[in-house]
C-alpha positions in Angstrom: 0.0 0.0 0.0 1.2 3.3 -1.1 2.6 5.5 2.1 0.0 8.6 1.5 -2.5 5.5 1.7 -1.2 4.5 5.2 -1.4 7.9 6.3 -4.9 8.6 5.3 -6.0 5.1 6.8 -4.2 5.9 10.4 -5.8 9.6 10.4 -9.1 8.1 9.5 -8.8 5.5 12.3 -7.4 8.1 14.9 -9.9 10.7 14.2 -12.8 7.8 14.8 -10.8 6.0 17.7 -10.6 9.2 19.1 -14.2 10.4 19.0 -15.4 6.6 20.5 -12.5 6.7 23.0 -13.5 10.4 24.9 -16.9 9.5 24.4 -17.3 6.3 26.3 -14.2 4.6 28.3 -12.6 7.8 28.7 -14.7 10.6 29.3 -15.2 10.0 33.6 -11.8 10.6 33.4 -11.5 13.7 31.5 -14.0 14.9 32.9 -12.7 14.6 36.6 -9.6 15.9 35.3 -10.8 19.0 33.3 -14.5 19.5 34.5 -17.7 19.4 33.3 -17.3 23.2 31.7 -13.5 22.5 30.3 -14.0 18.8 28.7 -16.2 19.8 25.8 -13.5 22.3 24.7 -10.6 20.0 24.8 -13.1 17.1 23.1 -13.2 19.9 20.3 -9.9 20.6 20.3 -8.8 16.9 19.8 -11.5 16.3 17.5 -10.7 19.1 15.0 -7.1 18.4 15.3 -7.5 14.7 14.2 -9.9 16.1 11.7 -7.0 18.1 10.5 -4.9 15.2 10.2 -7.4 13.4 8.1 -8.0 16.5 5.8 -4.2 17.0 4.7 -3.4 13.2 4.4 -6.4 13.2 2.4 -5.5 15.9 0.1 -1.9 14.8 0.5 -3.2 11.3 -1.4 -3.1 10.6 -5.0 -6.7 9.8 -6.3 -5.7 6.3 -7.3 -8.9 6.0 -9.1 -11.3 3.6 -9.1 -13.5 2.3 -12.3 -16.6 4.0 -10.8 -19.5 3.7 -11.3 -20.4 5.3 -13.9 -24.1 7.9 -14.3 -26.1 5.4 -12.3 -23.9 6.0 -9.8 -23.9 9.9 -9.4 -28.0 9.5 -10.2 -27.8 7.4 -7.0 -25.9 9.4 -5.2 -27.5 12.7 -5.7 -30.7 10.6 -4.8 -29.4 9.4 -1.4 -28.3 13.1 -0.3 -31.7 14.4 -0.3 -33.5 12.6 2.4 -30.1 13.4 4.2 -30.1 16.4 3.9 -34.0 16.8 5.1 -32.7 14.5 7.8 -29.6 17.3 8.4 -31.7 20.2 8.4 -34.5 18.8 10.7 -32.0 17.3 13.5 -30.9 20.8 15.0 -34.7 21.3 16.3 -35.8 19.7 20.1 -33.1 16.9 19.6 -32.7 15.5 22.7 -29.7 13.9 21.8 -27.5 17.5 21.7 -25.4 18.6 24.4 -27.6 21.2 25.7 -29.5 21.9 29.1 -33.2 20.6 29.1 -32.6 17.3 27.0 -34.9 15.8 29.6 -37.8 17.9 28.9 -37.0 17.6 24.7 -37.3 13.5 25.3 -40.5 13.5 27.6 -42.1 15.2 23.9 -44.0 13.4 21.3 -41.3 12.8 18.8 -42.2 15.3 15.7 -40.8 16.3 12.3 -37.4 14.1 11.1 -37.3 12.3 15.1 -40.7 10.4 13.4 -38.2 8.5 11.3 -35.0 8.1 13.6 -33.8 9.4 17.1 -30.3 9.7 15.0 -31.4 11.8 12.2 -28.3 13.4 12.1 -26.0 10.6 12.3 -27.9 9.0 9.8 -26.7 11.9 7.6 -23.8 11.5 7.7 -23.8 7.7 7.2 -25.8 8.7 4.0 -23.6 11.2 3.1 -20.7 8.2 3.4 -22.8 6.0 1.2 -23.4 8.6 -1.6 -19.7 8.6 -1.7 -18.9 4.9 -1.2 -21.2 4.0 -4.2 -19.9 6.3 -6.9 -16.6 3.8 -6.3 -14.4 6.9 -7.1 -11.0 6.4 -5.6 -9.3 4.7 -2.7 -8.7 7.6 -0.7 -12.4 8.7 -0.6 -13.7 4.9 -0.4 -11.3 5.0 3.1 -12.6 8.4 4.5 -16.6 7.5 3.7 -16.1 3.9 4.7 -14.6 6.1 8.4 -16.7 8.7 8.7 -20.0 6.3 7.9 -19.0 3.9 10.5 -18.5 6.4 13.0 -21.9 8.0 12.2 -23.7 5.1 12.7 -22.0 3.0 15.1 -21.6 6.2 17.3 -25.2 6.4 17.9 -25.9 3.0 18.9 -22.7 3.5 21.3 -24.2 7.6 22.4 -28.1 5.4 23.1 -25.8 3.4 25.8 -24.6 6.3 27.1 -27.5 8.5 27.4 -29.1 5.5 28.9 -26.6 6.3 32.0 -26.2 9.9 31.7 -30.1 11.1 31.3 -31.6 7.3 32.8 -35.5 7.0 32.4 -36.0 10.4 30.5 -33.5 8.4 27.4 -35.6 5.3 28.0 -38.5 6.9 27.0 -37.4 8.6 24.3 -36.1 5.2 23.0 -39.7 3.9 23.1 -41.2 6.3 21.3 -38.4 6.5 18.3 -36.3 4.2 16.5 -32.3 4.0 16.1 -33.2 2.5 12.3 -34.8 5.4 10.1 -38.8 3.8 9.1 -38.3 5.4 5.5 -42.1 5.7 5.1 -42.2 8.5 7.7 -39.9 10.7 5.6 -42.9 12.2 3.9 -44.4 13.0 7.1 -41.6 15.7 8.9 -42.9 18.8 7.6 -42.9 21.0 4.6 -40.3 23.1 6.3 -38.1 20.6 6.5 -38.4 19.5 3.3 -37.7 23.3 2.1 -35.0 23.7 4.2 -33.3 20.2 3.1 -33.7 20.9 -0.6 -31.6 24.0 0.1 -29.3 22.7 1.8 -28.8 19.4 -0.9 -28.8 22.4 -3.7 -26.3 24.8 -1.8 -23.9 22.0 -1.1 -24.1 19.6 -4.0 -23.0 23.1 -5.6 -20.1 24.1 -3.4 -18.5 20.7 -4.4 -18.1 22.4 -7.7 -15.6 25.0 -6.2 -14.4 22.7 -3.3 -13.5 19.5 -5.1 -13.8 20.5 -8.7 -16.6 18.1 -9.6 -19.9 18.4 -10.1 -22.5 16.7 -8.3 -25.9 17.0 -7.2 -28.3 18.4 -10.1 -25.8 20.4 -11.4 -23.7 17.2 -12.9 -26.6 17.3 -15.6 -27.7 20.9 -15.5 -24.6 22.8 -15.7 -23.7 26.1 -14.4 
């Protein structure tokens, strides 16, 4: 394996390690050591750093192209990032699942809008956003970095339902009953209109930037052309 191919793989599994590590097995401890108000800064700080890594080893690696996929596999993937994004756009309302005071109170609620299909909806996001990208079968060194970044989506919120079992107790267990870690697809259509505005905004705006930030169109603008 080429070295810029080592690289990418060890940033990838540090900047995941990391996140599982100061999550779970480690974070009494960092907590006791830097307090409740300090550790979310330095689990930033060691999150964006390893980020970092993963960014310029990514860059840093030659595309070592893959066949692809070919047009089904951009119409696929500009398919997949919708519902993601509506997913994206809806998880930053009453998610009890954020870091923020009053999660209780947010998980004791009827689950509404994008928490009808999945607790996660943000996490399953990203994991879409991996998949868009693991299916277009593009090159090694973005096959590596979804492949990372989808596992830690998804396999993170299985692990942060364990933990918010201990940290919030009863208030979590309810909120499990009422919602599902697996998205039910069929509820989709059911979030909202404003969701579904603000989701298709979001899949237009970035599917566009990709343009300027990686040079390739995707999204609706593969065919449309701007």
């Amino acid at each position: 394996m080429d070295d810029t191919l080592v690289e990418l793989v060890a940033a990838n599994v540090t900047f995941v390690g990391m996140h599982f590590v100061m999550s779970h097995p480690l974070r009494a401890t960092m907590v006791r050591i830097f307090g409740e108000k300090l550790f979310p800064a330095v689990y930033s700080l060691v999150s964006f750093a390893t980020l970092a890594w993963v960014y310029f080893a990514f860059t840093a690696t030659p595309s070592f192209d893959l066949p692809g996929s070919g047009e089904i596999g951009w119409i696929v993937a500009t398919v997949i990032m919708l519902p993601a994004m509506v997913l994206f756009a809806g998880s930053f309302a009453g998610n009890p699942a954020l870091p923020a005071p009053g999660a209780e109170k947010l998980a004791s609620k009827e689950p509404n809008g994008v928490f009808k299909v999945t607790r996660h909806p943000m996490m399953w996001a990203f994991g879409l956003w991996a998949l868009s990208h693991i299916v277009l079968f593009w090159s090694w060194r973005t096959m590596i970095t979804a492949i990372a970044m989808g596992f830690l989506a998804l396999v993170g919120a299985h692990m942060q339902d364990r933990k918010k079992e201990v940290l919030m107790g009863e208030a979590w267990g309810q909120w499990e009953a009422k919602t599902s870690y697996w998205p039910r697809w069929g509820k989709l259509f059911g979030v909202g209109a404003i969701w579904w505005i603000a989701g298709t905004v979001l899949w237009l705006g970035f599917t566009y930037g990709h343009i300027h930030a990686g040079g390739i169109p995707a999204g609706i603008w593969r065919w449309v052309g701007v």
